[in-house]
C-alpha positions as CSV (number, residue, x, y, z in Angstrom):
1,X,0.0,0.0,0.0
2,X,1.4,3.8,-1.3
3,X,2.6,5.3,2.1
4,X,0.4,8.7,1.0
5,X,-3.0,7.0,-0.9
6,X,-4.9,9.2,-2.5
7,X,-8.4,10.2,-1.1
8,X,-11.5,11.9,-2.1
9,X,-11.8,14.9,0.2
10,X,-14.3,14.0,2.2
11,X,-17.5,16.9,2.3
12,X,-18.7,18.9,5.6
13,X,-20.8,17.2,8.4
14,X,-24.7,18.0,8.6
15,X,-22.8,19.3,12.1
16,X,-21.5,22.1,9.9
17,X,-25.0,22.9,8.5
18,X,-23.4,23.7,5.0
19,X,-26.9,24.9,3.0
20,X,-28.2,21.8,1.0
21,X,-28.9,24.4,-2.0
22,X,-24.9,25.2,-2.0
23,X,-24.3,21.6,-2.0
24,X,-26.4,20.4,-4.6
25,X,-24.9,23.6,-6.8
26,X,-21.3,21.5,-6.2
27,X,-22.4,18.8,-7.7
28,X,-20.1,17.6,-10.4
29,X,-21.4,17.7,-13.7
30,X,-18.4,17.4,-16.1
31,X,-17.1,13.6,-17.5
32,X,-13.6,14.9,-17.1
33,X,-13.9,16.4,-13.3
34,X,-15.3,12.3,-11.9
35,X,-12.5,11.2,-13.9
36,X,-9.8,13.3,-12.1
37,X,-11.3,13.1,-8.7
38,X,-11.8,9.5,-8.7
39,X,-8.5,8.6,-10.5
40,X,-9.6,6.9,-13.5
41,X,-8.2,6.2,-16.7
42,X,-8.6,9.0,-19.2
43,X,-9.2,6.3,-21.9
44,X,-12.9,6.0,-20.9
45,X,-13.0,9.8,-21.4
46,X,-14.5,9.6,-24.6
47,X,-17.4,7.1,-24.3
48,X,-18.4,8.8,-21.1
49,X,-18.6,12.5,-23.6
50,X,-21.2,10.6,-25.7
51,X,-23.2,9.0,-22.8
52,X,-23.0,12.2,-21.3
53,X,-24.5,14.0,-24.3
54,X,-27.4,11.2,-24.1
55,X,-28.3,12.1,-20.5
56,X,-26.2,15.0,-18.3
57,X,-23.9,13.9,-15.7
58,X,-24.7,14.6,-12.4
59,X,-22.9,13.2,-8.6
60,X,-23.2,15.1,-5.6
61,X,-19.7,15.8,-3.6
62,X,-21.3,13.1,-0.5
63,X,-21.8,10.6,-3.3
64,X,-18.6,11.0,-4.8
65,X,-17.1,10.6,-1.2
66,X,-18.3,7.4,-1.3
67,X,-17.2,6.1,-4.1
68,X,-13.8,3.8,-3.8
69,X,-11.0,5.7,-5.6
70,X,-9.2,4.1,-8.9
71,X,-12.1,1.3,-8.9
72,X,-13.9,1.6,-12.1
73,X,-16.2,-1.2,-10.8
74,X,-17.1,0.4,-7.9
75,X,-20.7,-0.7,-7.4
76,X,-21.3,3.1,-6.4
77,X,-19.6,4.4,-9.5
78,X,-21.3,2.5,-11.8
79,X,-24.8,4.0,-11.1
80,X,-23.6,7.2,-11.9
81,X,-20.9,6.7,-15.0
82,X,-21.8,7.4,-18.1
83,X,-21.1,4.4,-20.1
84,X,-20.5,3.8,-24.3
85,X,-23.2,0.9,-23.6
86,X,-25.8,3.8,-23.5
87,X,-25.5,4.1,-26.9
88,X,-26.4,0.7,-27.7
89,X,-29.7,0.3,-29.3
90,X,-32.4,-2.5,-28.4
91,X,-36.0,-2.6,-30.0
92,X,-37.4,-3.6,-26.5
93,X,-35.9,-0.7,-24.9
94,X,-37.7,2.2,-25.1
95,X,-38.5,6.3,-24.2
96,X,-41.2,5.5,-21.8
97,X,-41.4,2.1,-20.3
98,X,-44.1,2.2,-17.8
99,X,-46.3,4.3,-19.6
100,X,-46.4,7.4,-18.2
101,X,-47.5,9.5,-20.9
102,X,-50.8,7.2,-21.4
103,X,-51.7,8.1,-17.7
104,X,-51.5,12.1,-17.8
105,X,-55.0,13.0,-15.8
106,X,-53.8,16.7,-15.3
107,X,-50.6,19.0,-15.4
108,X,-47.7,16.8,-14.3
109,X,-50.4,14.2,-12.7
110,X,-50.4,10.3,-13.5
111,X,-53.7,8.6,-12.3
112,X,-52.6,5.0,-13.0
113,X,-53.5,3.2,-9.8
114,X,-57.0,3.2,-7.7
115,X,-57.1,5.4,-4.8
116,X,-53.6,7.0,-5.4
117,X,-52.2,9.4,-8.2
118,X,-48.4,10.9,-8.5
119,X,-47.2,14.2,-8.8
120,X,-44.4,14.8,-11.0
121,X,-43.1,17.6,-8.9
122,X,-39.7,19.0,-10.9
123,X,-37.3,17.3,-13.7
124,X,-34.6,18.5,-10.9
125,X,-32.6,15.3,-9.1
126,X,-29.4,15.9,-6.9
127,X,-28.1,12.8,-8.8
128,X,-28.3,10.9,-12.3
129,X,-28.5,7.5,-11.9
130,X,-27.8,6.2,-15.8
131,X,-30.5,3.6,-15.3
132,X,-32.8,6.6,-14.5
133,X,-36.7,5.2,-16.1
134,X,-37.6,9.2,-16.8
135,X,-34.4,9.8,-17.9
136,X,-36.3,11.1,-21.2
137,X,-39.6,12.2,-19.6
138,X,-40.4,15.5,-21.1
139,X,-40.5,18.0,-17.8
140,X,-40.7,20.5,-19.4
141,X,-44.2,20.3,-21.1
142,X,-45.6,18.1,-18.5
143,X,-44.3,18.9,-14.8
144,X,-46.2,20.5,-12.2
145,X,-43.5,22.8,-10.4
146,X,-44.8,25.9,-12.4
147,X,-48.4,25.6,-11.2
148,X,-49.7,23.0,-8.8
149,X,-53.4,24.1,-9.4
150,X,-54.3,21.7,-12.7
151,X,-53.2,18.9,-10.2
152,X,-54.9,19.9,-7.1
153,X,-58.7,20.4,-8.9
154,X,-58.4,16.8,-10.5
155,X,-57.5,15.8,-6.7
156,X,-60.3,17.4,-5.4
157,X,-62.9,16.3,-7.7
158,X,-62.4,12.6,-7.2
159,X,-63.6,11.4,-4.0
160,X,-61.8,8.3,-4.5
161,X,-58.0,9.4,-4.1
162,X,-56.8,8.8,-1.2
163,X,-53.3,9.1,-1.4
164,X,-50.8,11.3,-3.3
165,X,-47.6,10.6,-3.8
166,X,-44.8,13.2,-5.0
167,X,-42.5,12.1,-7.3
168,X,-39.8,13.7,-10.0
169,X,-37.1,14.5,-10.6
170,X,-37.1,14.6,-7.0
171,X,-39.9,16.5,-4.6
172,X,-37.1,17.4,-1.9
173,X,-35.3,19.5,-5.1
174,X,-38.2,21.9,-4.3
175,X,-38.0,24.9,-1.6
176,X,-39.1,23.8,1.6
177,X,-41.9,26.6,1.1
178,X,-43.2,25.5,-1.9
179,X,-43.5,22.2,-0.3
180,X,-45.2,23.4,2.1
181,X,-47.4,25.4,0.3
182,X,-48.4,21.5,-1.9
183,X,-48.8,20.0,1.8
184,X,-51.6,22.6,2.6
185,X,-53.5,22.5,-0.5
186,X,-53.8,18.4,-0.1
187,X,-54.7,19.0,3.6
188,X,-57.4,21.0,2.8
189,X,-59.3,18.1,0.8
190,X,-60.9,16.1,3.5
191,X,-60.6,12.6,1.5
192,X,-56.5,12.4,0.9
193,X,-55.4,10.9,4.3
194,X,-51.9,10.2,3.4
195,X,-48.6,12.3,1.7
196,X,-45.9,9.7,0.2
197,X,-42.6,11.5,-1.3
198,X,-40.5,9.5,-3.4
199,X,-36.5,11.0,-3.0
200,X,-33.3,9.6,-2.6
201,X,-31.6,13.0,-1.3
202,X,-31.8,12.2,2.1
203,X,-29.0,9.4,0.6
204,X,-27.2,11.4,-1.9
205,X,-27.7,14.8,-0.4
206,X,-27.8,14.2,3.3
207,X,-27.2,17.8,3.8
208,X,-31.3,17.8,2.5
209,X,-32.1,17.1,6.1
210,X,-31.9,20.0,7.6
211,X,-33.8,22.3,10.2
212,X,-35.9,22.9,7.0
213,X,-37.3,20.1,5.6
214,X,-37.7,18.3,9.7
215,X,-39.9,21.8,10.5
216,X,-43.0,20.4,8.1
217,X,-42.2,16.9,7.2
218,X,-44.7,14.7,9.6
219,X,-46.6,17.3,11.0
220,X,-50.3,18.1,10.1
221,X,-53.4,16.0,9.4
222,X,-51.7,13.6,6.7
223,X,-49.9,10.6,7.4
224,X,-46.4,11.0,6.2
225,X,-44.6,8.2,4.2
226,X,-41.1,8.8,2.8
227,X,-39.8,6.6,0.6
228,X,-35.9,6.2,-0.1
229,X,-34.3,4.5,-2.8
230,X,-30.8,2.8,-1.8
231,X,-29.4,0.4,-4.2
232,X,-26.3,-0.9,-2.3
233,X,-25.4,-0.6,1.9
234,X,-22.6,1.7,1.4
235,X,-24.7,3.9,0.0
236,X,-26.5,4.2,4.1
237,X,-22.9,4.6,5.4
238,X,-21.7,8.5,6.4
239,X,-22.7,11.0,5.7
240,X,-26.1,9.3,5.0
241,X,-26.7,7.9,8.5
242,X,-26.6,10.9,10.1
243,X,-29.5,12.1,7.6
244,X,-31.4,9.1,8.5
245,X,-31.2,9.5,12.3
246,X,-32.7,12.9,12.0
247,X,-35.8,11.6,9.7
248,X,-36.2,8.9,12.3
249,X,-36.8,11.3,15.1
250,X,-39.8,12.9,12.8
251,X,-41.7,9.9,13.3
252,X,-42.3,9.5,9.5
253,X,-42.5,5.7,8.0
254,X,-39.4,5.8,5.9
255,X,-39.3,2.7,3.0
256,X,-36.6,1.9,0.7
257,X,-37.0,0.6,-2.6
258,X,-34.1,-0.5,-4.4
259,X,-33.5,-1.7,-8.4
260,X,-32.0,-4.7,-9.2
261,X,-28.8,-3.7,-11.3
262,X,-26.3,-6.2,-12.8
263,X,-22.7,-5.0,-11.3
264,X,-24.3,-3.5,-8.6
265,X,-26.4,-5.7,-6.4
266,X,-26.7,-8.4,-8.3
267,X,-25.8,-10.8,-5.8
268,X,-27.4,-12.5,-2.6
269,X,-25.1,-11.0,0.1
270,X,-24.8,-7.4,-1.1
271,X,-28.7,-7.7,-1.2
272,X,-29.3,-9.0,2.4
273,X,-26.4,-6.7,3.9
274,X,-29.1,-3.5,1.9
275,X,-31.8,-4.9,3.8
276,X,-30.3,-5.2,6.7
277,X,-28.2,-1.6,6.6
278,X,-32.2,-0.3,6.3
279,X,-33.2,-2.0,9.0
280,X,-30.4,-0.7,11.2
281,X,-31.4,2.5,9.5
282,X,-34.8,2.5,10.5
283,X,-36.1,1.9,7.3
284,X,-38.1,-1.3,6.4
285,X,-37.7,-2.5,2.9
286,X,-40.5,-2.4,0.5
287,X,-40.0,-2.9,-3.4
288,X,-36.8,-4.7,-5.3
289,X,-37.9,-3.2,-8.8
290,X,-36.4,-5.4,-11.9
291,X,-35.4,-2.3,-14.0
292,X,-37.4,-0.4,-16.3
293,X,-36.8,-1.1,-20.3
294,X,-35.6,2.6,-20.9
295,X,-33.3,3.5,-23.8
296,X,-29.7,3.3,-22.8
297,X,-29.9,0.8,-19.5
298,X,-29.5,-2.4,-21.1
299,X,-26.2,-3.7,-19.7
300,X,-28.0,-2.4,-16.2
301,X,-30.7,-5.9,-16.7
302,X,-30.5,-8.8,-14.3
303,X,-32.5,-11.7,-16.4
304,X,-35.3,-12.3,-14.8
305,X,-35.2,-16.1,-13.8
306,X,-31.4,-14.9,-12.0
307,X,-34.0,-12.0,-10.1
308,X,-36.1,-15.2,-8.9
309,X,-33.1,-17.4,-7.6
310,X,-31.5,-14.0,-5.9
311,X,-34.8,-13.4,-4.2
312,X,-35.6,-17.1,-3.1
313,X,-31.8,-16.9,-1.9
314,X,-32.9,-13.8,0.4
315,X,-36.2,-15.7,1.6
316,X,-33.6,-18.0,3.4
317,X,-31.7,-15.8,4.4
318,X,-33.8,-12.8,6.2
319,X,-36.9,-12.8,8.5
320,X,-40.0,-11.6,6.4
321,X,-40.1,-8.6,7.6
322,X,-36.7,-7.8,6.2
323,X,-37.5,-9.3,2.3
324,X,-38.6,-6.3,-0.4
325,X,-40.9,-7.7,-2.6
326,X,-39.7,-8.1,-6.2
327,X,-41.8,-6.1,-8.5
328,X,-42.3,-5.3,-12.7
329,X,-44.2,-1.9,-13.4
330,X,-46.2,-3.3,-16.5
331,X,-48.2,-0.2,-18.1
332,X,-52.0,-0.8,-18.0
333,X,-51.5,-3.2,-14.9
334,X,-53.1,-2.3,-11.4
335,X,-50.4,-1.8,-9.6
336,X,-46.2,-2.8,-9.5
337,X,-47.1,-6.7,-10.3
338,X,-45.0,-9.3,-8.1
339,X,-42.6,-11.2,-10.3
340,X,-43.9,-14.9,-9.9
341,X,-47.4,-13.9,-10.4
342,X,-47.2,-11.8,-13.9
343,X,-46.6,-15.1,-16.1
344,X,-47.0,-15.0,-19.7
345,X,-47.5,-11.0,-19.5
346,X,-44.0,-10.7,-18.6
347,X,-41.7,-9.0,-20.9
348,X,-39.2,-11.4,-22.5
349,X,-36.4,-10.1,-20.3
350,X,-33.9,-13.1,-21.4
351,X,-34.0,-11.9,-24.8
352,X,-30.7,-9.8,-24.8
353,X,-28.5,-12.6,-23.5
354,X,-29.9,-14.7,-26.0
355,X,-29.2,-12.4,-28.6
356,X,-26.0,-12.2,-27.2
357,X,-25.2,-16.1,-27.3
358,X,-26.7,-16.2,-30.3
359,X,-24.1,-13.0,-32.1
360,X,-20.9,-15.1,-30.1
């Protein structure tokens, strides 16, 4: 081992109370910057340019912290860098995969589920993941964060929705007032019991939970559900757990769903340490999501019999309480179908491997 190894600066302590908008403004955003910082070769400079070009670069100074230096496998890395494989083509793979666009009901509103509809809040994130499922939804002509009105009247005149879930880009991208501002309209229709905000800053951006965001978030008439989204345990490791003691003390219910993605968690014990990393966390896992077909995330699949095995490997290995349930978003369908139940409506998900056994 080098007698001097060189490390990743590591960023300020929530202690320090740096403003989570001047963080997120340091996130890096250039190919060549994560290649210095981390110590890459320079020879993957110009396949992350084009992947860039495909969809922005974007790795928040915590995350990047995390990150081991010099690794290009690093199963934190590859969730964030662009790749040449983005480029590849796939007739299965495709803009919108879970059909957002067919379930519009109002301004930045999808009604696909009974009782429930999701607000798509901003097209801001504090971090890219490349196998990002919107990462060609068009915010601009169809989010909310202009003018929550459109979404609030269809809310209101349906009797049926209970619950409304904020979604994005991410929701905690937003001011804390116009947050706020959202939270009072919904409490003011007596038939929505229950807020649910989708983010994974709290992980990425733990400088998010601040005085801020804790001075709203649980309080008032709705019940308050935040879910996270952590793919791998380091990801829950400082500054992050920190973060999450804070939310904890809110009283919130606080979820994680996670995606499976090959290089990343592919495997039984990186999986059960996740789960139980949540746990310790205070989090209870929910959904294991097999990824969405978007173009560009190919190489990202896990085929789904190996997403079976993995999962029946966890059932033996964790108490129930502890196992996310492995889910497909199928448009059209109810609600995030189970894995074992959706049969013969399954997407053929072997069907790039077999390509690629048959091309060899």
């Amino acid at each position: 081992m080098p007698k001097n190894p060189v490390m990743i600066p590591r960023p300020a302590t929530l202690a320090q109370r740096v403003p989570w908008q001047q963080a997120l403004s340091h996130a890096i955003s250039d190919p060549r910057e994560l290649l210095r910082r981390l110590g890459l070769d320079a020879s993957l400079l110009t396949e992350m340019e084009h992947a860039h070009g495909l969809f922005r670069t974007r790795v928040p100074e915590s995350y990047l912290a995390r990150i081991r230096h010099g690794d290009p496998f690093d199963p934190l890395l590859l969730q964030v860098l662009p790749q040449g494989a983005e480029a590849s083509g796939h007739p299965s793979f495709v803009a919108d995969p879970v059909g957002d666009g067919d379930a519009m009901a109002a301004q930045g509103l999808l009604h696909k589920y009974r009782h429930r509809v999701l607000l798509v809040t901003t097209g801001a994130c504090a971090i890219h993941c490349r196998y990002c499922f919107r990462r060609e939804f068009p915010y601009g002509a169809f989010s909310a964060a202009r003018d929550w009105k459109p979404a609030v009247d269809y809310i209101r005149r349906h009797a049926d929705i209970t619950e409304v879930i904020l979604s994005g880009g991410d929701p905690l991208t937003l001011p804390d007032r116009r947050l706020e501002e959202l939270l009072h309209g919904l409490e003011a229709i007596p038939h929505v019991t229950r807020l649910r905000i989708h983010s994974r800053l709290p992980i990425v951006l733990p400088e998010r939970v601040d005085g801020g965001l804790l001075s709203w978030l649980g309080k008032g008439r709705l019940a308050h559900v935040l879910v996270l989204h952590a793919n791998h345990p380091r990801e829950l490791e400082a500054p992050a757990d920190a973060a999450l003691a804070r939310l904890r003390s809110t009283g919130v219910t606080l979820l994680n769903q996670s995606v499976l993605l090959a290089g990343v968690n592919d495997d039984i014990e990186t999986l059960c340490r996740l789960q139980e990393a949540c746990f310790s966390a205070g989090i209870l896992p929910y959904y294991l999501h097999l990824l969405d077909r978007v173009r560009g995330v190919a190489h990202f699949e896990v085929a789904e019999a190996r997403a079976r095995a993995l999962h029946d490997g966890m059932r033996t290995r964790l108490p129930g309480y502890l196992l996310p349930r492995l889910v497909r978003e199928i448009p059209g369908a109810p609600g995030k179908m189970p894995v074992e139940s959706i049969g013969a409506a399954t997407p053929p998900t072997d069907r790039i491997e077999q390509a690629t056994r048959s091309d060899a």
